[in-house]
MIDOTOR-349992 format. One record per residue (C-alpha): residue number from 1; x, y, z. Coordinates in nm, 4 decimals, always signed. Layout:
BEGIN
<NUM; <X; Y; Z>>
...
END
This chain:
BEGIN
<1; <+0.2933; +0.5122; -0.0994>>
<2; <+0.1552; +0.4605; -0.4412>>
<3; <+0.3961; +0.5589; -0.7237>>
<4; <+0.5060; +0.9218; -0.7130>>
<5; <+0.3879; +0.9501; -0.3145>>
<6; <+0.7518; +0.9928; -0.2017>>
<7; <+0.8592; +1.3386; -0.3554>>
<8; <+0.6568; +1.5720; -0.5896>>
<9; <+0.9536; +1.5009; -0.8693>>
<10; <+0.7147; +1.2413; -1.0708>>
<11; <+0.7998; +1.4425; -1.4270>>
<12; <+0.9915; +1.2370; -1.6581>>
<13; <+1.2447; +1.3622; -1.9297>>
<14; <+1.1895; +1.1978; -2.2797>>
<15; <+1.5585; +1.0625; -2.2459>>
<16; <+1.4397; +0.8854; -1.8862>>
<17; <+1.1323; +0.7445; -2.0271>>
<18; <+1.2877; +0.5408; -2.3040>>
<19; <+1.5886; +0.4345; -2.1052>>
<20; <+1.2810; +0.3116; -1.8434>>
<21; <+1.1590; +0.1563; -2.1651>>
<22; <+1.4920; +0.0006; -2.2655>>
<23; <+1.5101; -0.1584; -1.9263>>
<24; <+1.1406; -0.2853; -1.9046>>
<25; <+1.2232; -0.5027; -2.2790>>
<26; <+1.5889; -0.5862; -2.1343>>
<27; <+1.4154; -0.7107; -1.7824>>
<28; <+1.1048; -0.8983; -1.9619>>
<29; <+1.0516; -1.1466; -1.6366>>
<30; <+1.1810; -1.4778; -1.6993>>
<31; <+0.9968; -1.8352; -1.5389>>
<32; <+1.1959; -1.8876; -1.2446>>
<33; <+1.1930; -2.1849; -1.0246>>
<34; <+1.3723; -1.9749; -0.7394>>
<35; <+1.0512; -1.8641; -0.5662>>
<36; <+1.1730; -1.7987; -0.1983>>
<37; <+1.1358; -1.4691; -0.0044>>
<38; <+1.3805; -1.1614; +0.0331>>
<39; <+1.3991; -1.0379; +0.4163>>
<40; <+1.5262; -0.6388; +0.4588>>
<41; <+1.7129; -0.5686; +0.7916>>
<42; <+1.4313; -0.5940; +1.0941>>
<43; <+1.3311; -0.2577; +1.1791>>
<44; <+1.2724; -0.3714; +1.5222>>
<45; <+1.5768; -0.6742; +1.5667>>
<46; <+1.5845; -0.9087; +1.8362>>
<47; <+1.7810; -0.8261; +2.1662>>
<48; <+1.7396; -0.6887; +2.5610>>
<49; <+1.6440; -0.3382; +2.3720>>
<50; <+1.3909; -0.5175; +2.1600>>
<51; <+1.0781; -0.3395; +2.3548>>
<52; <+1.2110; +0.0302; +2.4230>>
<53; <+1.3186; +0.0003; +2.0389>>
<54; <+0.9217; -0.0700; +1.9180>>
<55; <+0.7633; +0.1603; +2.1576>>
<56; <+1.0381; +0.3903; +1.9942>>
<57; <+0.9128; +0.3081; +1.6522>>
<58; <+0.5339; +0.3596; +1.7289>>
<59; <+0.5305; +0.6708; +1.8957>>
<60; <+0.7776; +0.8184; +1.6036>>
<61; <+0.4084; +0.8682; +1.5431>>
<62; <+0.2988; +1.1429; +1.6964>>
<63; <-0.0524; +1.3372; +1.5379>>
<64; <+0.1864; +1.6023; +1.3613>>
<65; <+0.3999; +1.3127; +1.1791>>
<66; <+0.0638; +1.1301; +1.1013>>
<67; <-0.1511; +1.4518; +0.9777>>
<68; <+0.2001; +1.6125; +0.7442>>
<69; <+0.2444; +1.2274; +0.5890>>
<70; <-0.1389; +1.1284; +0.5984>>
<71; <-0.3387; +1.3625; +0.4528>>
<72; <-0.3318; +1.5470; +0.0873>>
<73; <-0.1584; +1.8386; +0.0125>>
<74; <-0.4345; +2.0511; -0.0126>>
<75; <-0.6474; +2.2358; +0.2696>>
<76; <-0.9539; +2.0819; +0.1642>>
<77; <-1.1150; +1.7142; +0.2388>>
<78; <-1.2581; +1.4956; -0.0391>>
<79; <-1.5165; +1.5924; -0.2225>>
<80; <-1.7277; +1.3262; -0.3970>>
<81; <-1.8701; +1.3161; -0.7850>>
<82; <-2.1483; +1.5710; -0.8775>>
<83; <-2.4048; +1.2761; -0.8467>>
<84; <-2.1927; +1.1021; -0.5263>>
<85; <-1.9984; +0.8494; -0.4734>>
<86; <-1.9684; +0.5218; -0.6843>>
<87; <-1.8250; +0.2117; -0.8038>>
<88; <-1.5204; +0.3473; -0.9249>>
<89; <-1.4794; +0.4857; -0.5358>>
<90; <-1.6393; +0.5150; -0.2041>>
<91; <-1.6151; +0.5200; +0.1360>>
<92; <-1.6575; +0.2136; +0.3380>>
<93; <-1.8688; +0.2895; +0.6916>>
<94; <-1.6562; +0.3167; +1.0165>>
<95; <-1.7143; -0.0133; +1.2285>>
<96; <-1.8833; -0.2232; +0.8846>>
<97; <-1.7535; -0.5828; +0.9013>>
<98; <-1.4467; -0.7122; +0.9457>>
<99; <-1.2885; -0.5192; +0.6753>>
<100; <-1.3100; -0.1888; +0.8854>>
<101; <-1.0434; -0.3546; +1.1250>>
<102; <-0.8125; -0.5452; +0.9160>>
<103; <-0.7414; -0.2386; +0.6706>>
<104; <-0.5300; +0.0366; +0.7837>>
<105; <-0.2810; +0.2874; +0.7011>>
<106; <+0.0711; +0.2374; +0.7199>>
<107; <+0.3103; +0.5078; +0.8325>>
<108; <+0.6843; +0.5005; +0.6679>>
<109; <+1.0132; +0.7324; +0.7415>>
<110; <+1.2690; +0.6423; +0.4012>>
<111; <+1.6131; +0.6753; +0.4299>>
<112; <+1.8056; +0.7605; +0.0290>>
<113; <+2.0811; +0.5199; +0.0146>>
<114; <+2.2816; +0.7610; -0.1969>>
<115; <+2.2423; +1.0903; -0.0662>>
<116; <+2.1243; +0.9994; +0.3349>>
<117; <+1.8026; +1.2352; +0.2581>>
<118; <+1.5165; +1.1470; +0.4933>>
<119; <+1.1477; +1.1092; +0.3474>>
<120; <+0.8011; +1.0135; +0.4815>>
<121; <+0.4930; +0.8891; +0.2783>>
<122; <+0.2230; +0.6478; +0.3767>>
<123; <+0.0400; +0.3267; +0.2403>>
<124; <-0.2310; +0.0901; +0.2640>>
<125; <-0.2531; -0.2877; +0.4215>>
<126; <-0.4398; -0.5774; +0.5632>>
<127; <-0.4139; -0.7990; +0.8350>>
<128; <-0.4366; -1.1626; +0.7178>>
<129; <-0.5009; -1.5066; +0.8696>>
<130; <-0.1612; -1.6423; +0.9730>>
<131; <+0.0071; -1.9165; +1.1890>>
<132; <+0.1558; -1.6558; +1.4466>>
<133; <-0.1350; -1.4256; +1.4003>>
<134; <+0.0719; -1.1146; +1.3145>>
<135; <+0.1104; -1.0909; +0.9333>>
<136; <-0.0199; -0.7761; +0.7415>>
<137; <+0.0573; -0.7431; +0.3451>>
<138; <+0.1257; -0.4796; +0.1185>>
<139; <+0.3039; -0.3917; -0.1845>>
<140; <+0.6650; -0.4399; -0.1637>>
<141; <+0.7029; -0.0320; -0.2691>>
<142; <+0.6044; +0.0681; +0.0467>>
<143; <+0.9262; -0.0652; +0.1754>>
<144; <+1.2252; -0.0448; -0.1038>>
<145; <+1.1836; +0.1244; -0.4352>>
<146; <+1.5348; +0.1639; -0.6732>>
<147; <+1.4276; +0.2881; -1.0181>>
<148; <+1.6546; +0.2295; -1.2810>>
<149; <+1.6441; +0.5487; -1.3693>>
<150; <+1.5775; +0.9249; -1.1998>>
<151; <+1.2127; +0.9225; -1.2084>>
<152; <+1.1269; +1.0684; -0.8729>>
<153; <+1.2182; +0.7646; -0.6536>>
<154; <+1.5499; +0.7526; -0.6179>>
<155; <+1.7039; +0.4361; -0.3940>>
<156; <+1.4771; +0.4246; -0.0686>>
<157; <+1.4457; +0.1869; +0.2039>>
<158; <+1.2024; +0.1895; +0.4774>>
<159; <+1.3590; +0.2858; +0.8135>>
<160; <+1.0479; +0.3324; +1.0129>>
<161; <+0.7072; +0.1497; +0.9600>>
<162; <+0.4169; +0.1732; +1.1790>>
<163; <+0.0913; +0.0530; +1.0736>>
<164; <-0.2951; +0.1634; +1.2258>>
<165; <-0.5742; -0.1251; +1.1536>>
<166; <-0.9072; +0.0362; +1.0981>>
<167; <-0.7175; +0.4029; +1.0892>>
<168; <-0.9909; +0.6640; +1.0807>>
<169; <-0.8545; +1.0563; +0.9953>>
<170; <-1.1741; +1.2582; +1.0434>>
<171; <-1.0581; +1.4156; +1.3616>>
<172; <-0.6566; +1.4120; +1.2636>>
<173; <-0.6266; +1.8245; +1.2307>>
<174; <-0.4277; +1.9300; +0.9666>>
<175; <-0.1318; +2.1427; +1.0278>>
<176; <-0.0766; +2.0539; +1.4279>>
<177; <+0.2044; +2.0226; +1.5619>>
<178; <+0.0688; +1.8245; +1.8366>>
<179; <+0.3260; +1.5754; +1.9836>>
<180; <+0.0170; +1.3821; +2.1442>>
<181; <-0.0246; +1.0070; +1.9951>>
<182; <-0.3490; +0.8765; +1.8887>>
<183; <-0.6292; +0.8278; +2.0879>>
<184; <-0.9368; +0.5468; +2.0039>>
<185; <-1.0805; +0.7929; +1.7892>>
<186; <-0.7847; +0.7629; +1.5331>>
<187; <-0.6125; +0.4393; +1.6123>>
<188; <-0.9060; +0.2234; +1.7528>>
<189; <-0.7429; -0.0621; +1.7344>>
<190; <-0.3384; +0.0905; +1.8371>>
<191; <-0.0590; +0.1489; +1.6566>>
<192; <+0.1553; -0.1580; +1.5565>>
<193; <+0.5207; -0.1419; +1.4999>>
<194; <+0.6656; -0.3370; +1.2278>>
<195; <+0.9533; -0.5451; +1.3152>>
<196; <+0.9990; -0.7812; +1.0541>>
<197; <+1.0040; -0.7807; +0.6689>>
<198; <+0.9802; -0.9663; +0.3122>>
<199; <+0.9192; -0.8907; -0.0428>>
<200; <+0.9421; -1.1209; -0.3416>>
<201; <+1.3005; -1.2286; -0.4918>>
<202; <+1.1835; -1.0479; -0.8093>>
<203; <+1.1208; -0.7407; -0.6360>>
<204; <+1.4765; -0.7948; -0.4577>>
<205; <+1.6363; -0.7915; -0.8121>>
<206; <+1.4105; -0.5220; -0.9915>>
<207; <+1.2702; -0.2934; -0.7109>>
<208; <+1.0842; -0.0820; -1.0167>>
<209; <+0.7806; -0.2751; -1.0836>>
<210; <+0.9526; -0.3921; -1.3994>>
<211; <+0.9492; -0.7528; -1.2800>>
<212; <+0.6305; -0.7153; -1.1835>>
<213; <+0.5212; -0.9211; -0.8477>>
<214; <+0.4986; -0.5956; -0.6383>>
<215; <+0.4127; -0.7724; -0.2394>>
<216; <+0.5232; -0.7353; +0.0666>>
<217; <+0.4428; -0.9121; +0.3898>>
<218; <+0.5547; -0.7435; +0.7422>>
<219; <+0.5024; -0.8728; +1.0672>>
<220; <+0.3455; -0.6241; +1.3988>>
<221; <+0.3756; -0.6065; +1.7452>>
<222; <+0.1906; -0.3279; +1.9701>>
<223; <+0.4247; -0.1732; +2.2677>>
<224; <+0.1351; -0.1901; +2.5077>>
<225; <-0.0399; -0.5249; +2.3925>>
<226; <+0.1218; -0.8805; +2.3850>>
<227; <-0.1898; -1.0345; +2.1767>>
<228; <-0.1069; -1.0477; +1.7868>>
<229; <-0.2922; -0.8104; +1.5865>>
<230; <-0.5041; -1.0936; +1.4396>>
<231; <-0.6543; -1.1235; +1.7940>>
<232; <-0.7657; -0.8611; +1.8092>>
<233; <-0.8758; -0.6827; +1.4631>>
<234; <-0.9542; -1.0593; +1.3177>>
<235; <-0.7822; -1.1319; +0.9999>>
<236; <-0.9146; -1.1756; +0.6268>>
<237; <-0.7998; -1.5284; +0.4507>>
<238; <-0.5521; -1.4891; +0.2062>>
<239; <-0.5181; -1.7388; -0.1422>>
<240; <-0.2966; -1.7719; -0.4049>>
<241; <-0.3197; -1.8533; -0.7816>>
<242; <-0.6832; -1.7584; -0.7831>>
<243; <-0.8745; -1.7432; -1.0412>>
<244; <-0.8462; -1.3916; -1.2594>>
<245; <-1.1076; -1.2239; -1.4250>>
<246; <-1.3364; -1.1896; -1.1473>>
<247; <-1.5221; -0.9273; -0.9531>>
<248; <-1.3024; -0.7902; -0.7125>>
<249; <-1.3129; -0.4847; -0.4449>>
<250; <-0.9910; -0.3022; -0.3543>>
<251; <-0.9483; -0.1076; -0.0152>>
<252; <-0.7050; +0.1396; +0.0294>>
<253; <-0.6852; +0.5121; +0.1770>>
<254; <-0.6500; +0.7268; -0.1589>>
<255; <-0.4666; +1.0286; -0.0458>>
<256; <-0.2693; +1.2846; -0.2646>>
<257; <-0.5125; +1.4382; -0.6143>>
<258; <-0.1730; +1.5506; -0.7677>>
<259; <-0.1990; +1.2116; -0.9420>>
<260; <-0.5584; +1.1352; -0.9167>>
<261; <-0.6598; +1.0280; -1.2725>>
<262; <-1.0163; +1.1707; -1.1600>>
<263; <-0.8872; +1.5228; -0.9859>>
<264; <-1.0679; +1.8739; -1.1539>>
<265; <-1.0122; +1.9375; -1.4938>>
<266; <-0.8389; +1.6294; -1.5783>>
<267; <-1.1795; +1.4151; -1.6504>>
<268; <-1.5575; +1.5023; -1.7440>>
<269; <-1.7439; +1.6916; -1.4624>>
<270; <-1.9188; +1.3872; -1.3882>>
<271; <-1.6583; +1.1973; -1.2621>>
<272; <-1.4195; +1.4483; -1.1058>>
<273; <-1.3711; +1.3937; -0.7438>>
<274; <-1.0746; +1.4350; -0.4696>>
<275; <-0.9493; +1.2492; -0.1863>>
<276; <-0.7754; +1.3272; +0.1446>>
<277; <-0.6439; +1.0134; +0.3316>>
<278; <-0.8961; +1.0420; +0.6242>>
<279; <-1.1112; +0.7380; +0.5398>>
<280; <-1.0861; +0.3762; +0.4078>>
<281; <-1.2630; +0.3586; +0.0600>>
<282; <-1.3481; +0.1070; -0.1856>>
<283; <-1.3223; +0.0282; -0.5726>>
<284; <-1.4852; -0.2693; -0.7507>>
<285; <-1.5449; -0.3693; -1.0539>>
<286; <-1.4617; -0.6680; -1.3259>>
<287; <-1.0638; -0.7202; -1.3395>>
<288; <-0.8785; -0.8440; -1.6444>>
<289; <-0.5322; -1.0151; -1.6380>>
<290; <-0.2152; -0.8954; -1.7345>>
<291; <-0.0538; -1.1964; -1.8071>>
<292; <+0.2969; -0.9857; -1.8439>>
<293; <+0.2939; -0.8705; -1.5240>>
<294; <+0.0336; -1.1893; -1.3343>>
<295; <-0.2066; -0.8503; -1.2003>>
<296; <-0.5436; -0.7723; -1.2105>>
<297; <-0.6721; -0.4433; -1.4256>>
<298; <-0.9875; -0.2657; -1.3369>>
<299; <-1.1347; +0.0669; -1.3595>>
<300; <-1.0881; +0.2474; -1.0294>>
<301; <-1.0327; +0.6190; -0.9053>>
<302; <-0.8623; +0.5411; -0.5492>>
<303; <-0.5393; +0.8175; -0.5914>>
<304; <-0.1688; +0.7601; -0.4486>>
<305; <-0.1779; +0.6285; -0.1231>>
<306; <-0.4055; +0.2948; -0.1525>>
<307; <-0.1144; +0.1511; -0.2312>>
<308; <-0.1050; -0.2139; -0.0681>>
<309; <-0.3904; -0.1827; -0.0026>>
<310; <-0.6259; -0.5081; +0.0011>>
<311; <-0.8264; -0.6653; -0.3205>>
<312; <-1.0731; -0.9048; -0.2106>>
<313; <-1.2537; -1.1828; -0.4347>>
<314; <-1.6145; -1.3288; -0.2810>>
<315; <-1.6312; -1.0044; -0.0656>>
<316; <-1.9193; -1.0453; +0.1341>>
<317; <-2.0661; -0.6496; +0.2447>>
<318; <-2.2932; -0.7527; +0.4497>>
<319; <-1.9878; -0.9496; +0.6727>>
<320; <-1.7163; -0.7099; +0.5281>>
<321; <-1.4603; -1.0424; +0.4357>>
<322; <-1.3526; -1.1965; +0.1759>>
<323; <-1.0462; -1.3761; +0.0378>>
<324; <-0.7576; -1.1664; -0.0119>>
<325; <-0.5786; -1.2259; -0.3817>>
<326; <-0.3629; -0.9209; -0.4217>>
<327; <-0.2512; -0.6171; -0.3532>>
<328; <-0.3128; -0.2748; -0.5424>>
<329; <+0.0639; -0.1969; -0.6878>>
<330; <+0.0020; +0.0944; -0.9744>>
<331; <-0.1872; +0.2013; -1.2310>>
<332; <-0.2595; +0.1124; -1.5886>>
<333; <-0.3575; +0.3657; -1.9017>>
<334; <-0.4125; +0.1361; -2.1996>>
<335; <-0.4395; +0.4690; -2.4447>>
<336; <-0.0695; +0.5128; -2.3730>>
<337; <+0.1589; +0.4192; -2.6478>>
<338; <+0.4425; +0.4037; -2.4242>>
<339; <+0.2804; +0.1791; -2.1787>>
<340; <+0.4816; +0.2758; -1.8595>>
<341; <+0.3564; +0.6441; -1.8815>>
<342; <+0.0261; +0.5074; -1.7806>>
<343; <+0.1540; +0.3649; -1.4664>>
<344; <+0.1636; +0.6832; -1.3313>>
<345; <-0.2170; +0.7867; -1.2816>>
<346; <-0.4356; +0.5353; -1.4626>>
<347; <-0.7593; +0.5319; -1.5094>>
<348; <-0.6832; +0.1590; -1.3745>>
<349; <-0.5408; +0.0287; -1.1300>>
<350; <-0.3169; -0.2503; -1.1800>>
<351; <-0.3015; -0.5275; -0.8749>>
<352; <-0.0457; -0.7895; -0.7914>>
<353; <-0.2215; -1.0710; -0.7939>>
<354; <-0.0774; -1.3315; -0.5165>>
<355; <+0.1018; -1.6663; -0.7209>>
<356; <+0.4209; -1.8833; -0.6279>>
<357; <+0.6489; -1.5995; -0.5135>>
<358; <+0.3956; -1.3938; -0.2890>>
<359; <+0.3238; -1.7366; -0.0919>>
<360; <+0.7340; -1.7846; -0.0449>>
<361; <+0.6690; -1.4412; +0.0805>>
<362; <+0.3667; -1.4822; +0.2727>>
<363; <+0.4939; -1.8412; +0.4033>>
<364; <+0.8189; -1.6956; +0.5582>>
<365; <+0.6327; -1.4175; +0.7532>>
<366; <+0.3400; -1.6551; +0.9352>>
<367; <+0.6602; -1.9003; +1.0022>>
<368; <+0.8931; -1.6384; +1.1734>>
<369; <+0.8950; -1.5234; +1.5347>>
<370; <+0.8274; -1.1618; +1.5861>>
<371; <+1.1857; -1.0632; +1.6663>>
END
């Protein structure tokens, strides 16, 4: 879920912007010393009903639920740039390097904590070298987002999280209403349940990207495997306080073009494309840092949906790793005078880039026991 995935309400009244604004000078992130890790409920807890309860979770997942939450909105697939694909995005091949199993999509059922209402969106991840083998990060919005105010969000908390390493859409058909799971074709690698979950303590107190530090790290377990995920889809190593200002590549599966910065109409010809969830793709480019926020800033055209979703320093094509310093969290128009307006399409993207309180995170996940 990038910002906006959730609900189609992403219009903002002028009264709701500056209150947003109001709260963004009132919050202005403080140094903190406290830099340990927030755990939600597990969605998967320990106990006798610990395996019917995550085979429960994963086939939630059936190829309806994935092809209504995983693909656009429109009846059309992507469609590339006049003159093809590019820096700003591409897709990465099917099977290339290690980076074509540790990506995936992630899968999410929401539950509104004021009104009970029951959403689905979907987001991007990575599998990451760990001590138990079974971490995958993403942005901490994928699980809990409270805005401050009503800008389309509401108060949400993830009640059902499955995630698909190496997911690949191009036979998922749209409209079904198939109750078949996924076969190797879709989910060659399964479909992991998540049973565990942190985000950072100022995501905990400011679940609005206000704060800034926008992470997440969950822990998987397959129903019908008892190897860890980094097993078998290998893991990418993970740093933190890296150097900024570097040449980084984001993965992610762009999905929804009702916020693509680069959708018809909205930009020159020559840049206009569209995207449909089916296929991991790829931004890079030079970041720059945002030393309000600790992210990385770079042109990019990967829409809603990439959220999570990996950025790599030293990437390597040729071996498809590299070392994992953040996670795409939203995006970034610098011609907006009201700054926050620009988080809402781009043209950048904005990354949390991994310091103290993503390795509290990071460091209570490849510590804890899967249930």
């Amino acid at each position: 879920m990038s910002i906006g995935m959730l609900s189609g309400r992403t219009r903002t009244t002028l009264l709701g912007v500056l209150a947003l604004v109001a709260a963004l000078f009132v919050a202005a992130p403080p140094a903190r010393a406290d830099v340990s890790a927030f755990e939600l409920l597990p969605l998967v807890p320990a106990g006798a009903d610990h395996q019917p309860r995550l085979r429960a979770e994963v086939e939630h997942w059936t190829l309806a639920k994935m092809a209504s939450v995983g693909l656009n909105h429109e009846d059309q697939d992507a469609t590339p740039p006049p003159g093809g694909w590019d820096n700003l995005s591409k897709p990465w091949p099917q099977k290339a390097g290690l980076v074509s199993r540790t990506a995936g999509k992630f899968f999410m059922e929401y539950k509104n904590l004021d009104n009970g209402a029951v959403t689905e969106s979907a987001c991007s991840g990575d599998v990451v070298a760990s001590a138990n083998q079974s971490v995958v990060v993403t942005a901490a919005h994928c699980l809990r987002v409270h805005t401050p105010v009503d800008v389309g969000f509401g108060n949400i908390v993830v009640t059902n999280m499955a995630f698909v390493p190496g997911f690949n859409g191009a036979n998922l058909p749209r409209h079904t209403t198939s109750t078949a799971l996924p076969g190797k074709d879709i989910a060659p690698y399964g479909v992991w349940g998540v049973t565990r979950e942190w985000f950072t303590s100022a995501w905990s107190q400011s679940a609005d990207w206000l704060l800034g530090h926008d992470m997440a790290a969950v822990l998987v377990a397959s129903p019908d495997d008892p190897r860890p995920i980094g097993q078998i889809t290998g893991a990418q190593r993970i740093g933190f306080n890296q150097p900024q200002n570097q040449t980084n590549h984001i993965f992610g599966y762009p999905t929804i073009n009702e916020r693509n910065y680069y959708r018809p109409g909205h930009v020159s010809p020559e840049l206009q494309r569209t995207f449909d969830g089916r296929n991991l793709m790829v931004a890079q480019g030079t970041t720059h840092a945002d030393p309000v926020y600790y992210s990385d800033v770079m042109p990019g055209a990967l829409s809603p949906g990439c959220s999570g979703g990996a950025v790599l320093q030293n990437f390597d094509p040729t071996t498809g790793a590299g070392l994992q310093s953040g996670v795409f969290s939203r995006y970034d128009d610098p011609g907006q005078i009201i700054g926050v307006l620009g988080w809402q399409e781009g043209p950048n993207m904005s990354s949390t880039h991994f310091g103290d309180e993503e390795q509290a995170v990071y460091n209570a996940a490849q510590s804890a026991s899967l249930t």
